[in-house]
N, C-alpha and C positions, 0 to 999 in steps of 0.2 A: 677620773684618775689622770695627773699627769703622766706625759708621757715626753721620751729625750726624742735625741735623733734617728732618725728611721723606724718610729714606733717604741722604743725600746723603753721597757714598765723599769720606772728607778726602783720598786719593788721587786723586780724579778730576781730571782737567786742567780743565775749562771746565764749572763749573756752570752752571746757567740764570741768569737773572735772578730767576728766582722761587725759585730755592733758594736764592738770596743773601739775596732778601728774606725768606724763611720764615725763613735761621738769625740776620738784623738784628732780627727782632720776637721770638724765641724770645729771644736776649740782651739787647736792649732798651738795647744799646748807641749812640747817634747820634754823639757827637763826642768827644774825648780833643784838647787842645792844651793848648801851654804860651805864655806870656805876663808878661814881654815873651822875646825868645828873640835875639839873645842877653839877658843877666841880671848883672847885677853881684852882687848879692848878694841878693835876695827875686825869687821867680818866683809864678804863679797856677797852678794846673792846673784845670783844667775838663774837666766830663764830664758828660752826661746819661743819663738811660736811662729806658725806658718801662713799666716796670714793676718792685716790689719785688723787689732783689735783695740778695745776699751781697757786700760792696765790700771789696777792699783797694787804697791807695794804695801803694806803696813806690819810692822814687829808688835806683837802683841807677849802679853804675859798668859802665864800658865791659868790665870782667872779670866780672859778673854778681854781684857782689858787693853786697848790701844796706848799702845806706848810712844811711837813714832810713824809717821805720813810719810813716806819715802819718796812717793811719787803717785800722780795719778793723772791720765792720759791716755791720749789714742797713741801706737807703735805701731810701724810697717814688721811685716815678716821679717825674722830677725834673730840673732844673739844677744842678748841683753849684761848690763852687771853694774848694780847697784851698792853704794857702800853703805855700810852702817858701824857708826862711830859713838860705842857706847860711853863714851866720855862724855859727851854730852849730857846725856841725861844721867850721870853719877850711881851708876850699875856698878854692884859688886857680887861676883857668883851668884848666876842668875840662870833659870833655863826662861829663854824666850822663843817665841813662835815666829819665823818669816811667813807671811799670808801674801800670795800673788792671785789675784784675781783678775781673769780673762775672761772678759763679757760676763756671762753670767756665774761662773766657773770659776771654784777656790779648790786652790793649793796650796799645799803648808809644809817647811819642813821644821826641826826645829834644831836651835842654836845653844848652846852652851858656853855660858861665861863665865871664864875663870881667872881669877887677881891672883 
C-alpha cells in the first residue's frame, strides 16, 4: 500500500489535521486560482509554493485533453502568475481545466470561457 507523508494511507477517510499540514508543507503548495473567471479571452493563473520545486502548468479541457504547455520547470519558493491567452488557440465558450503540478502533486481549478 502506498503511503504519503508521515505514513498517511491516500485511502484513509479522515486525516488529522496535522497530516494535512505535514503533506501542505512537504508540497509547498498554498493557492492555485484563476482570474478573472469567467474570461473572455486572457485569464491569470496563480500559485505559490514554499519551497523549490518541479512546476508544470498545463489547460486542459473537460476530456482531459492537453490544450496548452504553459510552462514546465524547477521554481524557488514563491508567488507565481502565468497567462493564458485563449486566442491563440481559437476558443469560444469553453469550460477549461488550469492543472499546476508540483513535484509529484496536482492541482486543478477550473476556467470559464466566455465570447
Amino acid at each position: 500500500m502506498t503511503k504519503l507523508a508521515d505514513g498517511v494511507d491516500p485511502i484513509a477517510p479522515n486525516p488529522t489535521q496535522k497530516q494535512i499540514a505535514d503533506i501542505a508543507a512537504e508540497v509547498g503548495t498554498v493557492n492555485i486560482q484563476s482570474y478573472p473567471n469567467p474570461f473572455y479571452d486572457r485569464s491569470i493563473i496563480s500559485f505559490s509554493t514554499s519551497s523549490t520545486q518541479n512546476i508544470a502548468v498545463d489547460i486542459i479541457d473537460v476530456t482531459g485533453k492537453t490544450i496548452a504547455k504553459l510552462f514546465n520547470g524547477v521554481r524557488e519558493a514563491g508567488e507565481y502568475q502565468i497567462s493564458f491567452d485563449a486566442n491563440k488557440y481559437g476558443f469560444d465558450n469553453r469550460m477549461l481545466i488550469a492543472k499546476v503540478t508540483v513535484g509529484d502533486q496536482v492541482f486543478s481549478t477550473t476556467m470559464v470561457q466566455v465570447k
